[in-house]
PyMOL Python script that loads the backbone (N, CA, C, O; Angstrom):
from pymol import cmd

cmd.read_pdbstr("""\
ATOM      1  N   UNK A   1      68.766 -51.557  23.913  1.00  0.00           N
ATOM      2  CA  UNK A   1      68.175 -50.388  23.303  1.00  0.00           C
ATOM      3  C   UNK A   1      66.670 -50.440  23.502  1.00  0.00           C
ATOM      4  O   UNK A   1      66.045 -51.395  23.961  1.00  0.00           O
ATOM      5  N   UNK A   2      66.258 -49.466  23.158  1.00  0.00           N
ATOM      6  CA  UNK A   2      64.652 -48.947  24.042  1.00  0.00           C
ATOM      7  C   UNK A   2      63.550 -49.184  22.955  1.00  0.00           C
ATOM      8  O   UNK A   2      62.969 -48.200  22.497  1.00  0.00           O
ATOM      9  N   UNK A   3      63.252 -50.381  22.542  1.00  0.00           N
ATOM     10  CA  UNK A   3      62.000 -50.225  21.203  1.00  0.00           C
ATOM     11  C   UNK A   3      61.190 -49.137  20.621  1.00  0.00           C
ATOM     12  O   UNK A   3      60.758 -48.814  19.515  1.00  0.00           O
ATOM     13  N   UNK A   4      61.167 -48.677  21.927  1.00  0.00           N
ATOM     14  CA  UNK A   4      60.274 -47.055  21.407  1.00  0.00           C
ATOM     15  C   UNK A   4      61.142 -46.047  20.573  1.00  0.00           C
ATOM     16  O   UNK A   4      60.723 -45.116  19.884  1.00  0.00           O
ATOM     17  N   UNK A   5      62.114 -46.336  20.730  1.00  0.00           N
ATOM     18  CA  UNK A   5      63.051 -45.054  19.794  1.00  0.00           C
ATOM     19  C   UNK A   5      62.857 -45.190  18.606  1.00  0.00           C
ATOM     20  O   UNK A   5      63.612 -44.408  18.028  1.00  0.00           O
ATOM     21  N   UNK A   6      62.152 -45.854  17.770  1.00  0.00           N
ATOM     22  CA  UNK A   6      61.899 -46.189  16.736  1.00  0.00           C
ATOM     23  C   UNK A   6      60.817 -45.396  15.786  1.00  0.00           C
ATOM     24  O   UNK A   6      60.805 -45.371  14.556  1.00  0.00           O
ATOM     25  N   UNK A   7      59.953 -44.785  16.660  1.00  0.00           N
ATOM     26  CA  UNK A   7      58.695 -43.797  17.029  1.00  0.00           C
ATOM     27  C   UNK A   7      58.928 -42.760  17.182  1.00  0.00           C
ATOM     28  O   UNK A   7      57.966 -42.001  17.295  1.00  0.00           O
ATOM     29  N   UNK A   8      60.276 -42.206  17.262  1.00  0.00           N
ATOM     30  CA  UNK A   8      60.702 -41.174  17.713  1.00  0.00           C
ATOM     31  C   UNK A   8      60.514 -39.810  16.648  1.00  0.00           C
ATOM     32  O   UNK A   8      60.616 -39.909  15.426  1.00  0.00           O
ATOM     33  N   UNK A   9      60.189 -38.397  17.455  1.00  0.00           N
ATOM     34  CA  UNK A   9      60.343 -37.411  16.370  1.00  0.00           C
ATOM     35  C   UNK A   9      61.719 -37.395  16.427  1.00  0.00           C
ATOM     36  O   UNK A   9      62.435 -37.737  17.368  1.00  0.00           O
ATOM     37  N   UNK A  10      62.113 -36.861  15.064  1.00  0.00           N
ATOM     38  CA  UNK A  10      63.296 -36.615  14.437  1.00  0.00           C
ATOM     39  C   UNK A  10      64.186 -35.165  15.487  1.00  0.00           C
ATOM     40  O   UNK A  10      65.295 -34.674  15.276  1.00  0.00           O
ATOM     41  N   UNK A  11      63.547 -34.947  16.187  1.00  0.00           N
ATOM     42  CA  UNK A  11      64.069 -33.562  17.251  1.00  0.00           C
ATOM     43  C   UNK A  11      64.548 -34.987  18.438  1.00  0.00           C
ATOM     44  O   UNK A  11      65.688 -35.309  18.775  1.00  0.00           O
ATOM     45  N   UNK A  12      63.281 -35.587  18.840  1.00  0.00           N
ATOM     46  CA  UNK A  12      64.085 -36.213  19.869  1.00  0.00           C
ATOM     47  C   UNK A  12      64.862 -37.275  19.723  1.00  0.00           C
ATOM     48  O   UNK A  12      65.452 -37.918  20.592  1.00  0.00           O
ATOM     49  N   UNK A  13      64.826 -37.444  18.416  1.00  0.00           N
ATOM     50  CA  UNK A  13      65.894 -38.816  18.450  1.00  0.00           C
ATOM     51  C   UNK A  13      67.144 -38.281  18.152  1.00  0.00           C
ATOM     52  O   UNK A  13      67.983 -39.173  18.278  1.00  0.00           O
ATOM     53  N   UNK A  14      67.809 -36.876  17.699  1.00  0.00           N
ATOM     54  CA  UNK A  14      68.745 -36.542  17.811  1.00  0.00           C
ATOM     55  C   UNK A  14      69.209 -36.315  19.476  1.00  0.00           C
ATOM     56  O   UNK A  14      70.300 -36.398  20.041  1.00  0.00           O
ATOM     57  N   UNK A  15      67.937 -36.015  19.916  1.00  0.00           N
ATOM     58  CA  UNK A  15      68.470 -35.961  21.828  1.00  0.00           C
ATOM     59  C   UNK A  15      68.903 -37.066  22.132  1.00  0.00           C
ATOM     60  O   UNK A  15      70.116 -37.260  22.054  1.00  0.00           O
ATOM     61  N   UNK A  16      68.037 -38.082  22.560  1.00  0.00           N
ATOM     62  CA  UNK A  16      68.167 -39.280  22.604  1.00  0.00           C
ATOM     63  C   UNK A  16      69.926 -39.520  21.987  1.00  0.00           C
ATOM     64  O   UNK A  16      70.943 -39.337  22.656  1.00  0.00           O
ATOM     65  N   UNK A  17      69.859 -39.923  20.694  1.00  0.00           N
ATOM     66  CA  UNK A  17      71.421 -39.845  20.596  1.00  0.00           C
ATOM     67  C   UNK A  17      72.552 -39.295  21.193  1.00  0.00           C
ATOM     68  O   UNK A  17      73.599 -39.923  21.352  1.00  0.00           O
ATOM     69  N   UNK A  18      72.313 -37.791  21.627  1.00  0.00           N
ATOM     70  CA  UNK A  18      73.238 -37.299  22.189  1.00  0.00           C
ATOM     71  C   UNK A  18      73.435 -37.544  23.592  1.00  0.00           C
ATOM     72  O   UNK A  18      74.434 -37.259  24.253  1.00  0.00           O
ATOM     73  N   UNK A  19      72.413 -38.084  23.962  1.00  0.00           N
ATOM     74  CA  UNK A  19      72.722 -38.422  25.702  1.00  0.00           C
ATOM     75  C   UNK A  19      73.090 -39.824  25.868  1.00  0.00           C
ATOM     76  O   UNK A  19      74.028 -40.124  26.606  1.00  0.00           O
ATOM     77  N   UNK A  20      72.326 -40.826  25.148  1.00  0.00           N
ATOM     78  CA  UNK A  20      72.781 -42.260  25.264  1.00  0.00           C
ATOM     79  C   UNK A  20      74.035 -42.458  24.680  1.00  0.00           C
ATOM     80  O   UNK A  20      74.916 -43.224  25.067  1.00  0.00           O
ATOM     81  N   UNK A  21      74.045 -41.682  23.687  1.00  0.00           N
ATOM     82  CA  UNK A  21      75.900 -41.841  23.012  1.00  0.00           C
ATOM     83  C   UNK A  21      75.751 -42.825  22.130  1.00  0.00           C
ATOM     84  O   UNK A  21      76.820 -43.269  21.711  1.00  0.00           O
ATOM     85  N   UNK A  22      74.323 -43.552  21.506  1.00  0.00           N
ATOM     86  CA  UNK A  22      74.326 -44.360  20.468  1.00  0.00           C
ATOM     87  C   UNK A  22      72.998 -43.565  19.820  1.00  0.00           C
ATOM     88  O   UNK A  22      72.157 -42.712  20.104  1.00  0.00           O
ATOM     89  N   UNK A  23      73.396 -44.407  18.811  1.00  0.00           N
ATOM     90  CA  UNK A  23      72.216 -44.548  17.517  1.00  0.00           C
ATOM     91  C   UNK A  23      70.979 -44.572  17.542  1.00  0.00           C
ATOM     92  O   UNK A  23      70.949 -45.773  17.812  1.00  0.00           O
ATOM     93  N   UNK A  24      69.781 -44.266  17.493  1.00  0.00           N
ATOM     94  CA  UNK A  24      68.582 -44.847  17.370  1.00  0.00           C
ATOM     95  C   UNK A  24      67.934 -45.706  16.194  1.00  0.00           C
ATOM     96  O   UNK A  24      68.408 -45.149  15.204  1.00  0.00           O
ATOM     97  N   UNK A  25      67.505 -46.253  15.949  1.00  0.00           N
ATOM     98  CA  UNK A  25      67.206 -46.840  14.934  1.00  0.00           C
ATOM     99  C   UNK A  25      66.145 -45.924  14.009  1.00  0.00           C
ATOM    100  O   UNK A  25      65.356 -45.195  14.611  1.00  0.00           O
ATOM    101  N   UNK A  26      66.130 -45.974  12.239  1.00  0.00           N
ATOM    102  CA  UNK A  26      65.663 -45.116  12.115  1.00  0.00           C
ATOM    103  C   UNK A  26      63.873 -45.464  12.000  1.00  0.00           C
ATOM    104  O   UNK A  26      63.438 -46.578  12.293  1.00  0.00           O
ATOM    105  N   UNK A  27      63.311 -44.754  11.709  1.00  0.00           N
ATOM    106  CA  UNK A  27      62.006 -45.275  11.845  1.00  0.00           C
ATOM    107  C   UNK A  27      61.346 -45.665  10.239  1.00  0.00           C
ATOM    108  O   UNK A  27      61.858 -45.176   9.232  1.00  0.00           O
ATOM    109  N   UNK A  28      60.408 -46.403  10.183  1.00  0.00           N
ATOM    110  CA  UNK A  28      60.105 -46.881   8.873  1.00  0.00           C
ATOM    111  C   UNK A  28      59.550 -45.695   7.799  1.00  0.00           C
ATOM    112  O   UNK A  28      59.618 -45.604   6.574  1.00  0.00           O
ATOM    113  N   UNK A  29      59.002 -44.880   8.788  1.00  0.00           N
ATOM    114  CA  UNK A  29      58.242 -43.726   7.629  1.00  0.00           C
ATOM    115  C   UNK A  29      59.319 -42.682   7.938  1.00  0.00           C
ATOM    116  O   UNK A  29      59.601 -42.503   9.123  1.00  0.00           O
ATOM    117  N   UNK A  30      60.056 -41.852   6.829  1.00  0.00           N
ATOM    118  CA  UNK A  30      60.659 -40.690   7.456  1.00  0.00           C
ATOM    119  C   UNK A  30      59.857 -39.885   7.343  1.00  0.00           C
ATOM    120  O   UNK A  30      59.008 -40.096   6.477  1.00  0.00           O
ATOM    121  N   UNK A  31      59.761 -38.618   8.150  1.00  0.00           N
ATOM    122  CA  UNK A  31      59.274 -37.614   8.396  1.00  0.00           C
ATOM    123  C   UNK A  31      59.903 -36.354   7.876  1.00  0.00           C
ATOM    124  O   UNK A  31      60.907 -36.108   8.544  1.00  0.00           O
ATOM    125  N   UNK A  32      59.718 -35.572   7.053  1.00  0.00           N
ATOM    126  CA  UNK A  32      60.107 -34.234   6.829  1.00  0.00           C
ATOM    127  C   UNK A  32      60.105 -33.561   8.092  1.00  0.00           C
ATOM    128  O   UNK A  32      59.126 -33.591   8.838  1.00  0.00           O
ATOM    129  N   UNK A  33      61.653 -32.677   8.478  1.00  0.00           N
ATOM    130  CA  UNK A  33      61.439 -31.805   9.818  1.00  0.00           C
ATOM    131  C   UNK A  33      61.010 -30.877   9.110  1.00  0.00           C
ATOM    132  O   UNK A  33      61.062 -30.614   7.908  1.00  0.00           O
ATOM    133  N   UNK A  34      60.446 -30.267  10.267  1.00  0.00           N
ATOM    134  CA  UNK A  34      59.856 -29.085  10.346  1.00  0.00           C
ATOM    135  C   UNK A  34      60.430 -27.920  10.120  1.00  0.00           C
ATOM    136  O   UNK A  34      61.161 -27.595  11.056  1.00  0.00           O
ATOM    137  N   UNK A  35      60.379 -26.856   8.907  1.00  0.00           N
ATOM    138  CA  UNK A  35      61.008 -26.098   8.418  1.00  0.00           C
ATOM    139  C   UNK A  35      60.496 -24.476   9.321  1.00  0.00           C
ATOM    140  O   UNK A  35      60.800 -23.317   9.040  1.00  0.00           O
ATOM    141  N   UNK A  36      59.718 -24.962  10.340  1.00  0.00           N
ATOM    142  CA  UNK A  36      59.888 -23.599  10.943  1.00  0.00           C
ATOM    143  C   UNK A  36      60.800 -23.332  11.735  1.00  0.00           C
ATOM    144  O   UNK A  36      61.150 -24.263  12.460  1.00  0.00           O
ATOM    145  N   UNK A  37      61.466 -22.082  11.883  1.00  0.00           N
ATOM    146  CA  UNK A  37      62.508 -21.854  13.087  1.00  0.00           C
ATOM    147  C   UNK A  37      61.736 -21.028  14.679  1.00  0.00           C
ATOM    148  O   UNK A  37      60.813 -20.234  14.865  1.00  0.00           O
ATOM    149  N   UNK A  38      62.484 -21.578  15.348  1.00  0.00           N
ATOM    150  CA  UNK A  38      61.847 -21.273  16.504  1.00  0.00           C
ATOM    151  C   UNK A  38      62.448 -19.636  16.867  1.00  0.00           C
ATOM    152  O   UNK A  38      63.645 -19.438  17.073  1.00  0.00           O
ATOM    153  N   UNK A  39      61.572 -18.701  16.898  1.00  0.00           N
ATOM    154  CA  UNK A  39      62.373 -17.497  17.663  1.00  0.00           C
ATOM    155  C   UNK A  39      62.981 -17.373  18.979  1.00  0.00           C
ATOM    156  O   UNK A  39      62.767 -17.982  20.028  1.00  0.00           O
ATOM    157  N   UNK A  40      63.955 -16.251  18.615  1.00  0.00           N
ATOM    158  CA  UNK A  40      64.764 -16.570  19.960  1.00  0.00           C
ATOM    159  C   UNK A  40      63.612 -15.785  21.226  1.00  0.00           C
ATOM    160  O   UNK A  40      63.087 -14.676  21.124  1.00  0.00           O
ATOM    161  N   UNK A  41      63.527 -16.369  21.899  1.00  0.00           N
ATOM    162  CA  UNK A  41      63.088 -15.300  23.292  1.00  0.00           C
ATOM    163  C   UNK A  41      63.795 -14.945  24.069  1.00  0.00           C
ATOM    164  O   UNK A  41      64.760 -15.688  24.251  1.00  0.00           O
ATOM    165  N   UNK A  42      63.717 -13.655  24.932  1.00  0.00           N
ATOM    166  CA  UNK A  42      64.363 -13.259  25.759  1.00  0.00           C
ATOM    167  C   UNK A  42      63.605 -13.224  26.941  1.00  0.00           C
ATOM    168  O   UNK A  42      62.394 -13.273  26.724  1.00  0.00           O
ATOM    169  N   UNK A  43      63.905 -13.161  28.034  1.00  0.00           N
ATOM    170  CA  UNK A  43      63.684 -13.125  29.515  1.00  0.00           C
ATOM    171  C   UNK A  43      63.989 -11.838  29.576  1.00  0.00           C
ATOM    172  O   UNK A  43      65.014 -11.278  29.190  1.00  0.00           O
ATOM    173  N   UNK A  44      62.929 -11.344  30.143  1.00  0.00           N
ATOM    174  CA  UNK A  44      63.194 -10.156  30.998  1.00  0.00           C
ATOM    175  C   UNK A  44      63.300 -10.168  32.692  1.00  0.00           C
ATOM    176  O   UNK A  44      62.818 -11.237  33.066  1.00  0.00           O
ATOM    177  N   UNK A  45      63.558  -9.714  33.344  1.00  0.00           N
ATOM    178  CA  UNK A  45      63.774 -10.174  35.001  1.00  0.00           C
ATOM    179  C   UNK A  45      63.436  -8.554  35.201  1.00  0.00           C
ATOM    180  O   UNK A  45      63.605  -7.645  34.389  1.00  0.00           O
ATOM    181  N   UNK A  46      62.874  -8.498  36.628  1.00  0.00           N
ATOM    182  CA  UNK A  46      62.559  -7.511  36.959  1.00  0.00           C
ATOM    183  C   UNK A  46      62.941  -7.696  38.424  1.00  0.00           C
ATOM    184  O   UNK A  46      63.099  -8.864  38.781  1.00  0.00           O
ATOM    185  N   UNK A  47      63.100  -6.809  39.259  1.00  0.00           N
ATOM    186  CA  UNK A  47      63.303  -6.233  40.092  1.00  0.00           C
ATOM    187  C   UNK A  47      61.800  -6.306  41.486  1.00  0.00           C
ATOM    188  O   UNK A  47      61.530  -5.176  41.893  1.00  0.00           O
ATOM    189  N   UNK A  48      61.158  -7.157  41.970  1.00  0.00           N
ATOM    190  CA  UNK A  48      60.327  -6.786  42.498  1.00  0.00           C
ATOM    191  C   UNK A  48      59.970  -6.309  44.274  1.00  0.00           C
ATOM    192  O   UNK A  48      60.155  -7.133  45.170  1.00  0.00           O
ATOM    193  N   UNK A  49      59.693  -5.553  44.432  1.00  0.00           N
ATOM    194  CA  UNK A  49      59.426  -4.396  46.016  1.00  0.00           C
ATOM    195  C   UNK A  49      59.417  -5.977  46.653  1.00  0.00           C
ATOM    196  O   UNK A  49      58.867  -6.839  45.968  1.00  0.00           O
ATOM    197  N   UNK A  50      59.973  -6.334  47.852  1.00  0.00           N
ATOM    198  CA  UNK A  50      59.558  -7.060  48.673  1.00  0.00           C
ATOM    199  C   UNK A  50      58.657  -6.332  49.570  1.00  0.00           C
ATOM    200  O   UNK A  50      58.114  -7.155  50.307  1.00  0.00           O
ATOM    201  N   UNK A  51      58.334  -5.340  49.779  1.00  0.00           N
ATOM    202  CA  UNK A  51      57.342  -4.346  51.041  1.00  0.00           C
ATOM    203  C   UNK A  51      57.844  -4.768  51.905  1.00  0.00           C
ATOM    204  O   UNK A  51      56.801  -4.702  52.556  1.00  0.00           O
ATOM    205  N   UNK A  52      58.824  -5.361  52.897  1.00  0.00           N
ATOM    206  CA  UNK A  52      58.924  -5.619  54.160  1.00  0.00           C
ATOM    207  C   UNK A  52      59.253  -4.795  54.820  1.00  0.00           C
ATOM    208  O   UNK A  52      58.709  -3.691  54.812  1.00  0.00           O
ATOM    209  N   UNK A  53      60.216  -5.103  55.559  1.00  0.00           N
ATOM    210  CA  UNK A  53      60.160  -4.683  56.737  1.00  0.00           C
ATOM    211  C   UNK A  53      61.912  -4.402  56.745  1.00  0.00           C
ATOM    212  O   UNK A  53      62.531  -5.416  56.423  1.00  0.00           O
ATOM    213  N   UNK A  54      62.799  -3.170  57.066  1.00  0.00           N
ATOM    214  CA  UNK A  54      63.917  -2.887  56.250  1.00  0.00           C
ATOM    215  C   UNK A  54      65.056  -3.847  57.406  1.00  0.00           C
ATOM    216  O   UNK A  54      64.734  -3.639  58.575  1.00  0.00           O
ATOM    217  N   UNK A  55      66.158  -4.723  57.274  1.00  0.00           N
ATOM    218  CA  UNK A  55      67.005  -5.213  57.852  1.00  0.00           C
ATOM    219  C   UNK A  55      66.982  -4.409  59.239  1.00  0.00           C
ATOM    220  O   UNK A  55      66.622  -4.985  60.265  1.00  0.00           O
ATOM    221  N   UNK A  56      67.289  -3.355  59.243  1.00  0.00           N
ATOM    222  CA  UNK A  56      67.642  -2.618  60.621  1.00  0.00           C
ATOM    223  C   UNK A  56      66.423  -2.429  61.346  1.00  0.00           C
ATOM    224  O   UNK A  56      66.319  -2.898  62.480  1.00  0.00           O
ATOM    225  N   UNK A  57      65.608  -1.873  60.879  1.00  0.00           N
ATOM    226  CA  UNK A  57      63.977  -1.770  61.731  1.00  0.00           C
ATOM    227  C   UNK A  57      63.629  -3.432  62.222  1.00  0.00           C
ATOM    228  O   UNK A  57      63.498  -3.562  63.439  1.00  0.00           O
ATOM    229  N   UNK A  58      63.530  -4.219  61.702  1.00  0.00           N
ATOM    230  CA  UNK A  58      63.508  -5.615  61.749  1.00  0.00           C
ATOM    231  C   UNK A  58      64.899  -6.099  63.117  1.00  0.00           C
ATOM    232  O   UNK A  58      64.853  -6.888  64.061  1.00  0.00           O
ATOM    233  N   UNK A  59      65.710  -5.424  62.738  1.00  0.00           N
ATOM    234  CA  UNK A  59      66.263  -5.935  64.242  1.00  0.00           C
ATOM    235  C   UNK A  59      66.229  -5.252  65.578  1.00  0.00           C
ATOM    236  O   UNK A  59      66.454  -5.734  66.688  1.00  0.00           O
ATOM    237  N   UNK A  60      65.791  -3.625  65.127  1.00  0.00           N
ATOM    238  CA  UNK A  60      65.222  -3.113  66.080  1.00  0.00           C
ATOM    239  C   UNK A  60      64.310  -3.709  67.225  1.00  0.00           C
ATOM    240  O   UNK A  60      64.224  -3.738  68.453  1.00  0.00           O
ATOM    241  N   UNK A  61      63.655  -4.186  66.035  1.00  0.00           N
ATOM    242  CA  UNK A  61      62.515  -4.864  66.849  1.00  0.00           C
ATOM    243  C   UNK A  61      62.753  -6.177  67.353  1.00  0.00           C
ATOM    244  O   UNK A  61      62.251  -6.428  68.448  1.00  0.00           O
ATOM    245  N   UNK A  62      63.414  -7.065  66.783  1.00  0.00           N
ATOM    246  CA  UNK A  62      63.668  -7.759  67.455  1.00  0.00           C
ATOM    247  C   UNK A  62      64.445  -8.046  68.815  1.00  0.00           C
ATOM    248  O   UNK A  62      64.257  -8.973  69.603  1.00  0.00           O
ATOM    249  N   UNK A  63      65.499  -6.856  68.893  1.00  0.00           N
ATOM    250  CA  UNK A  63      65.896  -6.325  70.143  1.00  0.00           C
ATOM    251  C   UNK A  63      64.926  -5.698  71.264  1.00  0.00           C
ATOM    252  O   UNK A  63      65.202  -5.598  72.459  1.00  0.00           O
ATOM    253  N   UNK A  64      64.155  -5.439  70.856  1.00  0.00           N
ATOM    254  CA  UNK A  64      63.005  -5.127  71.496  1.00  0.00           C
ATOM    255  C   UNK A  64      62.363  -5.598  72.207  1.00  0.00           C
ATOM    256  O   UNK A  64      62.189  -5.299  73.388  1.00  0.00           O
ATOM    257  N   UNK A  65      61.704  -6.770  71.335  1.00  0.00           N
ATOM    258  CA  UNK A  65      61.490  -7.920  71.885  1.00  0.00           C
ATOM    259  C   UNK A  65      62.206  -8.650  73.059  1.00  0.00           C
ATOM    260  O   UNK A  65      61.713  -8.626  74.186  1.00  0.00           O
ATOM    261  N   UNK A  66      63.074  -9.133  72.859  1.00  0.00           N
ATOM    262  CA  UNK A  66      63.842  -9.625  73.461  1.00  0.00           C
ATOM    263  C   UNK A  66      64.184  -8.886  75.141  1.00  0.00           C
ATOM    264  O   UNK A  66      64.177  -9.543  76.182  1.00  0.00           O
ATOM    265  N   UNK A  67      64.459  -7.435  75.045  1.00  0.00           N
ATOM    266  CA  UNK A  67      64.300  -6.579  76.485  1.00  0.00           C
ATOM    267  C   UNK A  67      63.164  -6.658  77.169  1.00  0.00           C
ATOM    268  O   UNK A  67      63.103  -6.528  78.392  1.00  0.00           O
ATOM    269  N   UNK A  68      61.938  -6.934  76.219  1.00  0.00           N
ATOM    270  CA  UNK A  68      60.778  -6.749  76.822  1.00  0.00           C
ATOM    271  C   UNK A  68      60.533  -8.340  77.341  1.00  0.00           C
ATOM    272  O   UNK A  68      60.314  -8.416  78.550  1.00  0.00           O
ATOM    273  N   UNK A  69      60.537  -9.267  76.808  1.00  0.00           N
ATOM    274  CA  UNK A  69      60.493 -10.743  77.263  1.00  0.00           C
ATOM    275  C   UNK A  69      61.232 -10.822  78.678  1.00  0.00           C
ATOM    276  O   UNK A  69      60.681 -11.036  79.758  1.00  0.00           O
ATOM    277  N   UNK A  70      62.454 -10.626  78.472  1.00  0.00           N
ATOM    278  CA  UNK A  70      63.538 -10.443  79.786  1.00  0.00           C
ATOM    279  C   UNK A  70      62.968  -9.382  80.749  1.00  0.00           C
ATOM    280  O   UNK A  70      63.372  -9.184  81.895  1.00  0.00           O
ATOM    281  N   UNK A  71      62.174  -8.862  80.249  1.00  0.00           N
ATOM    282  CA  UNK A  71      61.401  -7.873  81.758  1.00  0.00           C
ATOM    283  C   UNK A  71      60.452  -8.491  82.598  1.00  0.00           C
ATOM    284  O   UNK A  71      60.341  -8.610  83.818  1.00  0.00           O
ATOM    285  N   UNK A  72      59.761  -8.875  81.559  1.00  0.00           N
ATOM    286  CA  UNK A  72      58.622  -9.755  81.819  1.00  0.00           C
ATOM    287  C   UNK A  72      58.899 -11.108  82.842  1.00  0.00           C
ATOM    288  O   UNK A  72      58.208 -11.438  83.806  1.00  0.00           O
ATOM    289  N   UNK A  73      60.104 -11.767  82.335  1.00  0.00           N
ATOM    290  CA  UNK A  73      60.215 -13.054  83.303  1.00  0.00           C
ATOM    291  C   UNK A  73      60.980 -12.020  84.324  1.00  0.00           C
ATOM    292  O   UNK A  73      59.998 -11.629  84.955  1.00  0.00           O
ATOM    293  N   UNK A  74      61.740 -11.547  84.711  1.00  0.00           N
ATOM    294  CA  UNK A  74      62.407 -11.121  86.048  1.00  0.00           C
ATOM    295  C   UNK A  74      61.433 -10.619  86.894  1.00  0.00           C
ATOM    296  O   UNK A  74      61.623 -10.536  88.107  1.00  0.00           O
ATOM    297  N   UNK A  75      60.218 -10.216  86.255  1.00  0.00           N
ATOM    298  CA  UNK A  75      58.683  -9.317  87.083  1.00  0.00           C
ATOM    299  C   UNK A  75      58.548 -10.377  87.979  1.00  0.00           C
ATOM    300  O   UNK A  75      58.881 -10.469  89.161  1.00  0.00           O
ATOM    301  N   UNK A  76      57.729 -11.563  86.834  1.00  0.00           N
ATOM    302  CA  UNK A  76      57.419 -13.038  87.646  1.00  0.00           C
ATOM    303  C   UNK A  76      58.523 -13.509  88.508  1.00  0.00           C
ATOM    304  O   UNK A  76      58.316 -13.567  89.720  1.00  0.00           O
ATOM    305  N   UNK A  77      59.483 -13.796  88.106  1.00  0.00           N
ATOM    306  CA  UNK A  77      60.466 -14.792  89.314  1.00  0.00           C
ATOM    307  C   UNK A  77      60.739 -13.438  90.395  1.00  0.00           C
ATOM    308  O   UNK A  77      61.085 -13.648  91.558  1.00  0.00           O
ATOM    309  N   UNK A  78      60.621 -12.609  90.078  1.00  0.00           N
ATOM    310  CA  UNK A  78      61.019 -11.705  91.218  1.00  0.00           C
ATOM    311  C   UNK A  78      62.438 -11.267  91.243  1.00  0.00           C
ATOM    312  O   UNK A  78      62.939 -10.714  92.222  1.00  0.00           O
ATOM    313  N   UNK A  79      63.030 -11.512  90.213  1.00  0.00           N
ATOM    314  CA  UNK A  79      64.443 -11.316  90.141  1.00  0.00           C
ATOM    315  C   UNK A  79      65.140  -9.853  90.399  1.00  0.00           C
ATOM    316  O   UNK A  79      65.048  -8.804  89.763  1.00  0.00           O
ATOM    317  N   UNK A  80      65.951 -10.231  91.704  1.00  0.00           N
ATOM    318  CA  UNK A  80      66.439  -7.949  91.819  1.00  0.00           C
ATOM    319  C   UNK A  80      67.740  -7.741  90.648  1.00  0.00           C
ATOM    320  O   UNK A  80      68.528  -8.638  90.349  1.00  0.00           O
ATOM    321  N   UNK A  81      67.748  -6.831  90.277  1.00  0.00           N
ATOM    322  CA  UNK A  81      68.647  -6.818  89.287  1.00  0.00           C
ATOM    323  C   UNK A  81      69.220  -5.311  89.597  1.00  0.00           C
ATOM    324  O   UNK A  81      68.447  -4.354  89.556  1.00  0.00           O
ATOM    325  N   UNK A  82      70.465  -5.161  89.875  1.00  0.00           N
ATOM    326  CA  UNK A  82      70.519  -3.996  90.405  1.00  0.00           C
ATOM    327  C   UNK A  82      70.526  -2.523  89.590  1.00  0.00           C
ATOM    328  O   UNK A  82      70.723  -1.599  90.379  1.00  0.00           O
ATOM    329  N   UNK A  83      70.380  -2.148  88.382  1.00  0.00           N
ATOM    330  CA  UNK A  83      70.389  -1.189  87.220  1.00  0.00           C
ATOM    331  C   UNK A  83      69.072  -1.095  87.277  1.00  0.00           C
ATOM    332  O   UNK A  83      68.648   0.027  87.000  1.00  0.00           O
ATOM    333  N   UNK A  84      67.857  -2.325  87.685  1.00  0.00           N
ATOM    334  CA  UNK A  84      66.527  -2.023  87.327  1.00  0.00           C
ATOM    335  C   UNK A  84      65.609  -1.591  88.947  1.00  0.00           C
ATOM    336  O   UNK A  84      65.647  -2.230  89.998  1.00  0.00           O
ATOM    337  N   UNK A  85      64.842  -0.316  88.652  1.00  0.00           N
ATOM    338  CA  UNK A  85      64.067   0.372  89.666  1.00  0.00           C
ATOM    339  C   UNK A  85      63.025  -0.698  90.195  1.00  0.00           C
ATOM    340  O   UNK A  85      62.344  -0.227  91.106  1.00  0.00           O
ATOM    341  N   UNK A  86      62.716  -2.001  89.877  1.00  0.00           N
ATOM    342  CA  UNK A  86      61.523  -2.825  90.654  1.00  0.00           C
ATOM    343  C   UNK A  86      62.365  -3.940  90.980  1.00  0.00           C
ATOM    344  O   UNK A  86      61.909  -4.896  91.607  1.00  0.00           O
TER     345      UNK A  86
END
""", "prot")
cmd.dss("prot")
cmd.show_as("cartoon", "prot")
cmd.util.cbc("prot")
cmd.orient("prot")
C-alpha cells in the first residue's frame, strides 16, 4: 500500500478505493467534506463550416491534375499517342 494515501482528500480516497479494490487508511485529522454540490454542466457541440473545398470539386481537380501531368510527360518523352493531335 502507497503511504501517501493517508493524506488523501476524502473525494480521492474514495477513488483510490474504487480502483485499487482496497482500503485506504484513514487519515489522522478527519476532514469535513465539502457540502457544496457541483452543478451539472452541459456541453454544447456545434456544427462548424470547414470552408473547403466540396468532395466533388476536390476530385475534379484532382483529375485534372492528373491529365495535365500525363500531358506534360508524353510532350517531353515524345510519346505518339494516337487520340492525341501532337
Amino acid at each position: 500500500m502507497n503511504p501517501k494515501t493517508a493524506d488523501l482528500d476524502p473525494n480521492l480516497r474514495q477513488a483510490y478505493e474504487r480502483v485499487m479494490g482496497t482500503a485506504a487508511p484513514a487519515s489522522p485529522s478527519t476532514s469535513q467534506p465539502s457540502t457544496d454540490i457541483p452543478k451539472e454542466q452541459t456541453q454544447v457541440v456545434t456544427a462548424k463550416n470547414r470552408g473547403g473545398l466540396s468532395p466533388v470539386l476536390l476530385a475534379i481537380v484532382i483529375l485534372l491534375f492528373f491529365v495535365i501531368y500525363t500531358l506534360v510527360w508524353t510532350m517531353i518523352f515524345k510519346l505518339e499517342i494516337p487520340f492525341l493531335p501532337f
